[in-house]
C-alpha positions as CSV (number, residue, x, y, z in Angstrom):
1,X,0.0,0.0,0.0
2,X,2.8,2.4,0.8
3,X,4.3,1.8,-2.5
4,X,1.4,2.4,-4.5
5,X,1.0,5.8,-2.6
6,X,4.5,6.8,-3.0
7,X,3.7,6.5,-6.5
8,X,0.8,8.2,-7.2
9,X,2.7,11.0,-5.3
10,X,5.1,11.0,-8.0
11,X,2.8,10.3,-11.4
12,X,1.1,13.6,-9.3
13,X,4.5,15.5,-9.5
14,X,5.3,14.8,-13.2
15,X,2.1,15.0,-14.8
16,X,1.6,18.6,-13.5
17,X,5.1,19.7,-14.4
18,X,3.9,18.1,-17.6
19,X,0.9,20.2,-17.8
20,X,2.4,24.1,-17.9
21,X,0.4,26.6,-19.1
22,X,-2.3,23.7,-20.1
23,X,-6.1,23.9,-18.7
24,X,-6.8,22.0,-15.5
25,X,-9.4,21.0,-13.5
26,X,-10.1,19.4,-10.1
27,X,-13.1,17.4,-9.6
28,X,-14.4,16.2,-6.1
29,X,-17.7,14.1,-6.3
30,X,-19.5,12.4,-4.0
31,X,-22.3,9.1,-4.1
32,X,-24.1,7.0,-1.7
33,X,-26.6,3.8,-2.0
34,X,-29.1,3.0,0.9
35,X,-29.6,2.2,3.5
36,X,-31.4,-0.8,1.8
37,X,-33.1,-3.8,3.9
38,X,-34.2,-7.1,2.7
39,X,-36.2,-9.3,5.3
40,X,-36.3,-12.7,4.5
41,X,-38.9,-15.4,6.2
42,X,-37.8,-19.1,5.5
43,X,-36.9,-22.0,8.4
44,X,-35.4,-18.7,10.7
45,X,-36.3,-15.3,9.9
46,X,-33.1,-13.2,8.8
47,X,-32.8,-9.2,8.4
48,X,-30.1,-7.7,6.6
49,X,-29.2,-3.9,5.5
50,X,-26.4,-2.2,3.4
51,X,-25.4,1.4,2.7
52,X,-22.8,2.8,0.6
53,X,-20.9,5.7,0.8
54,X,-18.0,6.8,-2.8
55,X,-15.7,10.0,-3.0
56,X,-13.6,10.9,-6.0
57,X,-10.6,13.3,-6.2
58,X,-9.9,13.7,-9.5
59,X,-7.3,16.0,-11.1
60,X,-6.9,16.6,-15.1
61,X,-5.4,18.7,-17.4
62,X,-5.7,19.4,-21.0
63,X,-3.2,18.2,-23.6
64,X,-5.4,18.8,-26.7
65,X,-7.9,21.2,-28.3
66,X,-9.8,21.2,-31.4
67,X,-13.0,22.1,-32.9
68,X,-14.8,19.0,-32.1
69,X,-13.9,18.5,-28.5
70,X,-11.0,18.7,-25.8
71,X,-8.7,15.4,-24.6
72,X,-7.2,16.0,-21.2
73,X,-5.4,13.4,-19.2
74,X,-7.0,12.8,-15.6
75,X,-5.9,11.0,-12.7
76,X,-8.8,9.7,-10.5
77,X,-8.7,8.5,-7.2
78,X,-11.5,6.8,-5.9
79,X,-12.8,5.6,-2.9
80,X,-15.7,3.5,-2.2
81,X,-17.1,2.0,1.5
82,X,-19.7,-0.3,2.2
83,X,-21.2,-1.4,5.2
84,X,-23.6,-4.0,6.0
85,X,-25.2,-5.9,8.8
86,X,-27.2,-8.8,9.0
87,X,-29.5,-10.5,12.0
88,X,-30.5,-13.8,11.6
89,X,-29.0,-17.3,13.8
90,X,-26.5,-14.5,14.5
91,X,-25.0,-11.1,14.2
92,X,-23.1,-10.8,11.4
93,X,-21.4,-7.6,10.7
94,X,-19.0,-6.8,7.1
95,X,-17.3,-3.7,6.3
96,X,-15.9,-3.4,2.5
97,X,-13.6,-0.6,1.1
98,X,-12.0,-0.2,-2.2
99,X,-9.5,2.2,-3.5
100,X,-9.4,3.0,-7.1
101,X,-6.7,4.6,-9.1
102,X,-7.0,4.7,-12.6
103,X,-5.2,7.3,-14.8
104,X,-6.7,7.7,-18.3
105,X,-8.0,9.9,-20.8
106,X,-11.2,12.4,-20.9
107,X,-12.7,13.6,-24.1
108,X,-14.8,16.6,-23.1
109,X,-17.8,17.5,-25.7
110,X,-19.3,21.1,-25.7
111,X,-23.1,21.0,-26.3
112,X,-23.4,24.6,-25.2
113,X,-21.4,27.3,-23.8
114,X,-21.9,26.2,-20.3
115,X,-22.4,22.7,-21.0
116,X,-20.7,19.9,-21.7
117,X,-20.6,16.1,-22.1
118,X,-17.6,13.9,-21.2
119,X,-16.5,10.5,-21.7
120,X,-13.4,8.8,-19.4
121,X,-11.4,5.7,-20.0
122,X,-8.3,4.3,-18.0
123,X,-6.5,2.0,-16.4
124,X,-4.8,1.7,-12.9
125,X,-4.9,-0.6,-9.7
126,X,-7.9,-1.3,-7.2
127,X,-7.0,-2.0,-3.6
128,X,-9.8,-3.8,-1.6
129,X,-10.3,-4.7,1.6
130,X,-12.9,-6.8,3.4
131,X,-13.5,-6.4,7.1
132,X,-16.2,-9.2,9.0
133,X,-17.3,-10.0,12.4
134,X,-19.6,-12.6,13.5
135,X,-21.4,-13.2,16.9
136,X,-22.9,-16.5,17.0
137,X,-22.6,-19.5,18.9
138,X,-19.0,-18.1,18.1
139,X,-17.4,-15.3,17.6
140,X,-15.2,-14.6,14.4
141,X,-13.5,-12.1,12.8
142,X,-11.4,-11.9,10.1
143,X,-9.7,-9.3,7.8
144,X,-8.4,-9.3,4.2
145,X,-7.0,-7.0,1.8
146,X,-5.7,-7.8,-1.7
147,X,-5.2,-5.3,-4.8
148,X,-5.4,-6.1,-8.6
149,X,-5.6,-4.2,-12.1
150,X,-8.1,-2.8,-12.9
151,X,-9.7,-0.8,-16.1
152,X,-12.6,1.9,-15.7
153,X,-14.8,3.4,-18.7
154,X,-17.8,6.4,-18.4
155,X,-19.1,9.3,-18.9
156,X,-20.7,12.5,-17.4
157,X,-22.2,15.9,-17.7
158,X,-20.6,19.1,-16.6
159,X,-22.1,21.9,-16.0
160,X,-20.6,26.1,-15.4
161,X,-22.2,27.8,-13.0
162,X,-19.5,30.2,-13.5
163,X,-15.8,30.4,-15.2
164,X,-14.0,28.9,-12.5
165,X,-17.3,26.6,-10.9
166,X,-19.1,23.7,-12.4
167,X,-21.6,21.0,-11.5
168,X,-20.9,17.8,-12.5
169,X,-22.6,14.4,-12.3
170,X,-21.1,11.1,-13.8
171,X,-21.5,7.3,-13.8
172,X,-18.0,5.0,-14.1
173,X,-17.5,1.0,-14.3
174,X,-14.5,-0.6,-12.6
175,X,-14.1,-3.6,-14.2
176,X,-11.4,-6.2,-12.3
177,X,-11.1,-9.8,-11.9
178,X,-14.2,-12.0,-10.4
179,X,-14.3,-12.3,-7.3
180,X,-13.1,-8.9,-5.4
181,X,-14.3,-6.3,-2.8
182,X,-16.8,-8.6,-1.7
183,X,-19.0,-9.3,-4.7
184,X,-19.0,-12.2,-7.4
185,X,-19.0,-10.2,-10.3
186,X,-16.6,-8.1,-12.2
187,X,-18.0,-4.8,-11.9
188,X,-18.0,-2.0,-9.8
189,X,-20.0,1.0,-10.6
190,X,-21.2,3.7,-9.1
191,X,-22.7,7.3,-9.5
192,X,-21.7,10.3,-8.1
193,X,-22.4,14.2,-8.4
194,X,-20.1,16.9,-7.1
195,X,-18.6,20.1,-8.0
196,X,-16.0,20.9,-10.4
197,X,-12.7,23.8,-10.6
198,X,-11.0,25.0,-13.5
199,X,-8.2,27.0,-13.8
């Protein structure tokens, strides 16, 4: 973990040395799921509720400008918590968090003055970590933590308020091996909203 921070420290450093006189922009968004509850009545009756919480740092500047559109190279940071608890035979108790970083490419798409589509692609690692304790007829807890490559794809909508202000609201699909953060599948998506400044 320390080396991958070290790291992003320095892709940080070089990238805006890179940049110059280039436009940049930081984005900080923000999502959340729940709390959600399913009840379910079989041979013992078993209740169970979830909530997420995400936040993205995301920095980017602009290599490229033409009349269509603008490329910029971002570097996104995200991270994503889940919590959930379950009362059935037991208490059952699961913390999950991920950490996302997946530098890659935005293609920005005026449709007005003030607004603008976007689409993202990249490539990085995800960290993720899965915390559980159980209070049963026994007690267990255990804690794991493994990290993997990962590739994310999306797209949003920003829009100015002012010059140096924007809203901005976007959906994005981390996509990494089966299996991870918890979940069978592949995918990890989520949505988020949040505020966005240029300069």
């Amino acid at each position: 973990m320390r080396a991958i921070a070290i790291r992003i420290v320095v892709l940080l450093v070089l990238t805006k040395c890179a940049a110059g006189a280039q436009s940049n922009d930081i984005g900080i968004l923000v999502g959340g799921a729940g709390p959600s509850a399913d009840v379910v009545i079989g041979t013992s009756v078993r209740v169970s509720s979830t909530v997420a919480v995400s936040l993205q740092l995301n920095y980017a500047f602009q290599v490229m400008k033409r009349k269509p559109g603008a490329l910029s190279v971002e570097l996104p940071l995200v991270l994503v918590g889940h919590l959930s608890v379950s009362v059935g035979g037991g208490v059952s108790a699961a913390s999950r968090n991920t950490l996302f970083f997946t530098p890659g490419m935005r293609f920005n798409l005026p449709l007005h003055s003030r607004v603008g589509l976007y689409g993202v692609a990249g490539g990085g690692v995800g960290s993720f970590g899965n915390d559980e304790v159980t209070v049963g007829p026994v007690i267990g807890m255990q804690s794991r933590r493994v990290s993997s490559g990962v590739f994310d794809f999306g797209g949003g909508i920003d829009f100015r308020l002012m010059h140096l202000l924007s809203l901005r609201g976007e959906a994005r699909d981390f996509v990494s091996r089966a299996g991870l953060g918890g979940t069978a599948g592949r995918n990890h998506g989520i949505f988020q909203g949040g505020i966005g400044f240029h300069f």
